[in-house]
C-alpha positions in Angstrom: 8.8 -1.6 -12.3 9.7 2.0 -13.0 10.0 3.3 -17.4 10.9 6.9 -16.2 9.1 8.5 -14.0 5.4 5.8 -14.9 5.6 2.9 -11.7 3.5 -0.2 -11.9 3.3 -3.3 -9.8 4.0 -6.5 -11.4 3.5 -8.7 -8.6 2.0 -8.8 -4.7 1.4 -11.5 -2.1 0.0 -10.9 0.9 2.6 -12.3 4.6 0.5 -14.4 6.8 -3.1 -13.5 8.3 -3.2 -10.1 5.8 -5.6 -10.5 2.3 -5.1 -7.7 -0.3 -7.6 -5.5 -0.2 -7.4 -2.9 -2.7 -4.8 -2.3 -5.7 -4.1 0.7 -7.8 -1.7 -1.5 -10.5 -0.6 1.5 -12.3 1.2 2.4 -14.8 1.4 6.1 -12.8 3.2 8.3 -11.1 2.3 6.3 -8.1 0.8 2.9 -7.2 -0.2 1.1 -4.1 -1.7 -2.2 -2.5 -3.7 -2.5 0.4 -2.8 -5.0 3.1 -5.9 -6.2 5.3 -5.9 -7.9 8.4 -8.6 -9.1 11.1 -5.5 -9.1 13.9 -3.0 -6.9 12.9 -2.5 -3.3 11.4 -3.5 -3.1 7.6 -0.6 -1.5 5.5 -0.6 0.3 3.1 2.5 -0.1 0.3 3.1 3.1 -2.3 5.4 2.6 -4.7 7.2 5.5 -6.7 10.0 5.8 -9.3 13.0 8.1 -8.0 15.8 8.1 -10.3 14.8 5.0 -12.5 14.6 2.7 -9.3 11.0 1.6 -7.9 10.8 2.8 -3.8 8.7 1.4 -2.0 7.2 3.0 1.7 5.4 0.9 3.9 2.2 2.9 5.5 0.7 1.2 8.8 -2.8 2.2 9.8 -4.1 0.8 13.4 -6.0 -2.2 12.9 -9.9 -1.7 12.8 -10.9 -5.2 12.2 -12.2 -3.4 8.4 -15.0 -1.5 10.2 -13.9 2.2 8.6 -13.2 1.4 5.0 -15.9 2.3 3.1 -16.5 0.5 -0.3 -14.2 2.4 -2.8 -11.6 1.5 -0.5 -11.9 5.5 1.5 -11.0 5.2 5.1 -13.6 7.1 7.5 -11.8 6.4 11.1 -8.7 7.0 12.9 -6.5 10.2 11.9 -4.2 8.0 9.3 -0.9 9.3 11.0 0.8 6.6 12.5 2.0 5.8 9.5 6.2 4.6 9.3 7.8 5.0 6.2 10.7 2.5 5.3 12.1 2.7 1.4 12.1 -1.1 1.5 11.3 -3.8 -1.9 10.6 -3.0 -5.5 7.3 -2.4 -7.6 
């Protein structure tokens, strides 16, 4: 949900064989939830206000079964680029 340019999430559920891992709820300039799975790639979902309307982009980091994360959420492995970005949902 987007009052100028502040975003917050209002609501999250996590598709099939993900948990939610970590979520910055907002209000801000930017929020996100973390997408964790044991047998697929954890996403990441950022969510931003561009001219009154919540965007969100999708960010897909390899799967690592959770063995890089450390315990604020900081990721220690992989380089973090293969990352697509689709404008998909609202916050």
């Amino acid at each position: 949900m987007c009052d100028g340019d502040q975003v917050w999430l209002v609501s999250w559920s996590p598709n099939t064989g993900y948990r939610v891992d970590d979520v910055v709820r907002g209000p801000g300039a930017e929020v996100s939830v973390w997408f964790e799975s044991d047998s697929f790639d954890d996403v990441e979902v950022v969510v931003r206000c561009e001219a009154g309307q919540a965007v969100a982009t999708d960010l897909v980091e390899p799967d690592d079964h959770g063995g890089d994360r450390d315990e604020d959420g900081g990721d220690h492995g992989g380089d973090g680029e293969d990352r697509s970005g689709s404008n998909s949902g609202s916050g």
